[in-house]
N, CA and C atoms as a LAMMPS dump frame, in Angstrom:
ITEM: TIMESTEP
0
ITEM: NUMBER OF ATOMS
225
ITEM: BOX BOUNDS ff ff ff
-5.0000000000000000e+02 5.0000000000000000e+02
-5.0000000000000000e+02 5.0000000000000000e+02
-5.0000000000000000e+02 5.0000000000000000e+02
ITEM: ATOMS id mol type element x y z
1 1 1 N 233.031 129.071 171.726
2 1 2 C 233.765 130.316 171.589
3 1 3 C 234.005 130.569 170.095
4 2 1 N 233.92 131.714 169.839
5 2 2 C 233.8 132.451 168.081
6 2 3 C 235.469 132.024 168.217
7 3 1 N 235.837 132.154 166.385
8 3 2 C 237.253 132.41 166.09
9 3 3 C 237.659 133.993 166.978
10 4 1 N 236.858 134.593 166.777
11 4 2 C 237.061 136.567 166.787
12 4 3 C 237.774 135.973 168.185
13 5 1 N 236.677 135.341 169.287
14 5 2 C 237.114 135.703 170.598
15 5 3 C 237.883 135.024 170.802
16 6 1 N 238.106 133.397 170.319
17 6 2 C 239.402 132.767 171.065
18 6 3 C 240.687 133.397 170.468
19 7 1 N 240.757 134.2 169.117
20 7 2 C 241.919 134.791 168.604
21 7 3 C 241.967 136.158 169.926
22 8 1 N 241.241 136.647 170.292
23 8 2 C 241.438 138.176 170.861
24 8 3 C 241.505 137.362 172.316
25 9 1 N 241.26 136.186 172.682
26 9 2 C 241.665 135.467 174.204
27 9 3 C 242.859 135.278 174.227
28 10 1 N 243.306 134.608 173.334
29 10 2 C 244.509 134.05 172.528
30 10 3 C 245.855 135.662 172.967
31 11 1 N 245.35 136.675 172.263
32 11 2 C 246.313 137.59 172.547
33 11 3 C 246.43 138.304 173.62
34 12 1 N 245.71 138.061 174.437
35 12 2 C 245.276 138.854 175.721
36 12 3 C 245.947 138.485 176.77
37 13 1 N 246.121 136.615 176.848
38 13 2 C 246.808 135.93 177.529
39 13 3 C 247.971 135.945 177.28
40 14 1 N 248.505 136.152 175.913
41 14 2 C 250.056 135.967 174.977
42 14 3 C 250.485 137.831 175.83
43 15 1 N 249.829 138.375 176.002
44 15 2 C 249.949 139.844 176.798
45 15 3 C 250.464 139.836 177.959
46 16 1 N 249.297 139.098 178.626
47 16 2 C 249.854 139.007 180.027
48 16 3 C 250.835 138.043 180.193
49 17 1 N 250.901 136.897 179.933
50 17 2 C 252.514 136.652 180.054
51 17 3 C 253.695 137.069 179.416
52 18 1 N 253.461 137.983 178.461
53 18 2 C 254.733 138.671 177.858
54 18 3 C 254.817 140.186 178.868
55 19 1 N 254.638 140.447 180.088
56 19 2 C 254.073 141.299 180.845
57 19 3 C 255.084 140.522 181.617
58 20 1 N 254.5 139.625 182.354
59 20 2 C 255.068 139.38 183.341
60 20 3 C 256.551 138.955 183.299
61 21 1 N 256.911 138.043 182.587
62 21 2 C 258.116 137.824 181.954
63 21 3 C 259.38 139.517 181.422
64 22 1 N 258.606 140.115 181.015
65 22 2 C 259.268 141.345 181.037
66 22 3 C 259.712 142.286 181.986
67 23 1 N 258.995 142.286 182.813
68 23 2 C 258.888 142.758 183.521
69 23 3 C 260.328 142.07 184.675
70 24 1 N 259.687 140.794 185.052
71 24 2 C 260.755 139.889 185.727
72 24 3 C 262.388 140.416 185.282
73 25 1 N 262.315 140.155 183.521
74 25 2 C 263.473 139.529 183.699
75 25 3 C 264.425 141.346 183.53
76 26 1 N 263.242 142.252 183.23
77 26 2 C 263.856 143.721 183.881
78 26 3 C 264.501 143.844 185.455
79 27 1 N 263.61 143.437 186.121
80 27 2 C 264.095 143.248 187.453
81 27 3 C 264.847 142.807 187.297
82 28 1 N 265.197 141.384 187.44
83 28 2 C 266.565 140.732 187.578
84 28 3 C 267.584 141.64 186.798
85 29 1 N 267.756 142.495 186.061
86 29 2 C 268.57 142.687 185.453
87 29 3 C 268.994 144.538 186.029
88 30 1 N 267.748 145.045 186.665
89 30 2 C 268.377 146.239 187.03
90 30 3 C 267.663 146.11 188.336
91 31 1 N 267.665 145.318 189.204
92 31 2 C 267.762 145.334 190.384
93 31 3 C 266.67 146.443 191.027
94 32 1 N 265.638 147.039 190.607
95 32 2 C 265.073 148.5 190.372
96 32 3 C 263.803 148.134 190.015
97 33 1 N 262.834 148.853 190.716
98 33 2 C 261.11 147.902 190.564
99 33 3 C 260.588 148.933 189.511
100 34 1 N 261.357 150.162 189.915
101 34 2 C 260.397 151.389 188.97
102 34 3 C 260.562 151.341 187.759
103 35 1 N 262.418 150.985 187.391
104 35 2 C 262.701 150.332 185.924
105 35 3 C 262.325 149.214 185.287
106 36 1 N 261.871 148.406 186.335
107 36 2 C 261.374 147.037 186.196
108 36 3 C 259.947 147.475 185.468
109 37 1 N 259.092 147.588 185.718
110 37 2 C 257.238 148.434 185.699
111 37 3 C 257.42 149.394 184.525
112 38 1 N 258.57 150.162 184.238
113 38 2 C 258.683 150.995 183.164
114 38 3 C 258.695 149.912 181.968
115 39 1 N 260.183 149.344 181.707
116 39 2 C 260.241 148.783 180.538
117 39 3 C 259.112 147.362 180.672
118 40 1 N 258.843 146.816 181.791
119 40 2 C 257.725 145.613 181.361
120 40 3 C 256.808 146.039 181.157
121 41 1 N 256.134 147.662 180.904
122 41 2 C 254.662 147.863 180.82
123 41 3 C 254.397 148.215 179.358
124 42 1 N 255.86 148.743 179.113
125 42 2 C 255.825 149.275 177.47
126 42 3 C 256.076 148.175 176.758
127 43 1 N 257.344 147.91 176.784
128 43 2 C 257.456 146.466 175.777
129 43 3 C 255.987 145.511 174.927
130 44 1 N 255.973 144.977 176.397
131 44 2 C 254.915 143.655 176.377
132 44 3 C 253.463 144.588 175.528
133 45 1 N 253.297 145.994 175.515
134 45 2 C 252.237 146.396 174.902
135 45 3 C 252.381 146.403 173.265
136 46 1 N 253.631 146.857 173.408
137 46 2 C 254.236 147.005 171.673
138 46 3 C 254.218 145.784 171.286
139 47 1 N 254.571 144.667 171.877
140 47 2 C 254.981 143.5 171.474
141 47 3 C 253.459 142.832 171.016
142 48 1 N 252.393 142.961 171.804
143 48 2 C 251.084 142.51 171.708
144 48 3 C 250.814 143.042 170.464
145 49 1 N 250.302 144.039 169.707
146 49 2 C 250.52 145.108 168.666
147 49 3 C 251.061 144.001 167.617
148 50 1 N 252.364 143.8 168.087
149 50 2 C 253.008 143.656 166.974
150 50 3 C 252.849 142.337 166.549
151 51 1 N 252.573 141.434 167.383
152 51 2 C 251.695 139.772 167.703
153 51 3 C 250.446 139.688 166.615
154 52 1 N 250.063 140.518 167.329
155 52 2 C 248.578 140.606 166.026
156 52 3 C 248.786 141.048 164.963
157 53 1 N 249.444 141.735 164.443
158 53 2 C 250.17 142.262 162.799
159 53 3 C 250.811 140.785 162.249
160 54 1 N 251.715 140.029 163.118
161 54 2 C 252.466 139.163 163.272
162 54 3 C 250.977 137.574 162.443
163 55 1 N 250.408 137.598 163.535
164 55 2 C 249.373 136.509 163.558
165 55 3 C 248.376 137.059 162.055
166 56 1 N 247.948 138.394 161.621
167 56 2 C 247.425 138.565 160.825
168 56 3 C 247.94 138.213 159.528
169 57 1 N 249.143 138.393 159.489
170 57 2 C 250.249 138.203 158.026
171 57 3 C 250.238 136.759 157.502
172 58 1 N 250.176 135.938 158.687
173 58 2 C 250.355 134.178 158.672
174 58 3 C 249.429 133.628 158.189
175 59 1 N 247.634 134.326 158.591
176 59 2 C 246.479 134.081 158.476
177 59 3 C 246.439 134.426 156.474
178 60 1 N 246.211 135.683 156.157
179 60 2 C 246.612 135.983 154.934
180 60 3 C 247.352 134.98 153.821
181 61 1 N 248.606 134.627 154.643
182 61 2 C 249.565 133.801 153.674
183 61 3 C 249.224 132.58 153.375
184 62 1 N 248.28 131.784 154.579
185 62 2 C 247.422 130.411 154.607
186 62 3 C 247.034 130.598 153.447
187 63 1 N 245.736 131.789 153.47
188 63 2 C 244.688 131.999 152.713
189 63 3 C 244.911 132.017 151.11
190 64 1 N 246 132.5 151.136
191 64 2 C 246.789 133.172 149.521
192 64 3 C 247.275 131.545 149.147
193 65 1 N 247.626 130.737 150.224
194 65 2 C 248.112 129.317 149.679
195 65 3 C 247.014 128.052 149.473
196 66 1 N 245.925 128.247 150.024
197 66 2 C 244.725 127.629 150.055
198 66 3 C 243.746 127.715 148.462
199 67 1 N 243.862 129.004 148.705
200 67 2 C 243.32 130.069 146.824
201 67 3 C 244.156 128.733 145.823
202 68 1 N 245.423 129.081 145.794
203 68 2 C 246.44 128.81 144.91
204 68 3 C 246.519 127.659 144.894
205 69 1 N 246.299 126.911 145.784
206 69 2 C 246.038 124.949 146.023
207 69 3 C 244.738 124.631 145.121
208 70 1 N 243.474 125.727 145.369
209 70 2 C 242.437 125.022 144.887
210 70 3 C 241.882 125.489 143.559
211 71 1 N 242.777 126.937 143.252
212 71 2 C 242.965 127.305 141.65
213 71 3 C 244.088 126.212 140.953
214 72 1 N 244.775 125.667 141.476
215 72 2 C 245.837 124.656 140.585
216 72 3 C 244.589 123.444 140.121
217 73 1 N 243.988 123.04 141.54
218 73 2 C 243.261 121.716 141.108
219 73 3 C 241.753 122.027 140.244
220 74 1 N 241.312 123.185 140.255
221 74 2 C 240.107 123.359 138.828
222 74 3 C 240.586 124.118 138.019
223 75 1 N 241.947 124.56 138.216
224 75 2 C 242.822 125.329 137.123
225 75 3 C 242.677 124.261 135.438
């Protein structure tokens, strides 16, 4: 499996259980399936979105510290 796809497997799955979990713990909390399906369908989408912005920033900051590790040592 490529980086591309286990990263885009990686968020797909981090989706669907941030889905289901949302969803749940809507239910439990308003007793109501239609409110339940409303806020677990939106959330968990924004949240995915924001996962990958999230996961991209971390990737970057490695990279910027890796540079800077191996410019110090032929610096």
């Amino acid at each position: 499996m490529t980086r591309l796809n286990e990263h885009a497997m990686k968020t797909l799955t981090y989706g669907l259980m941030h889905l289901t979990v949302a969803v749940a713990v809507a239910f439990v909390l308003t007793r109501n399936w239609h409110a339940a399906l409303a806020i677990g369908l939106i959330e968990p989408m924004v949240q995915t979105v924001a996962y990958t912005f999230h996961e991209r920033f971390w990737k970057k900051a490695e990279t910027r510290k890796q540079r800077a590790a191996a410019n110090e040592a032929f610096g």
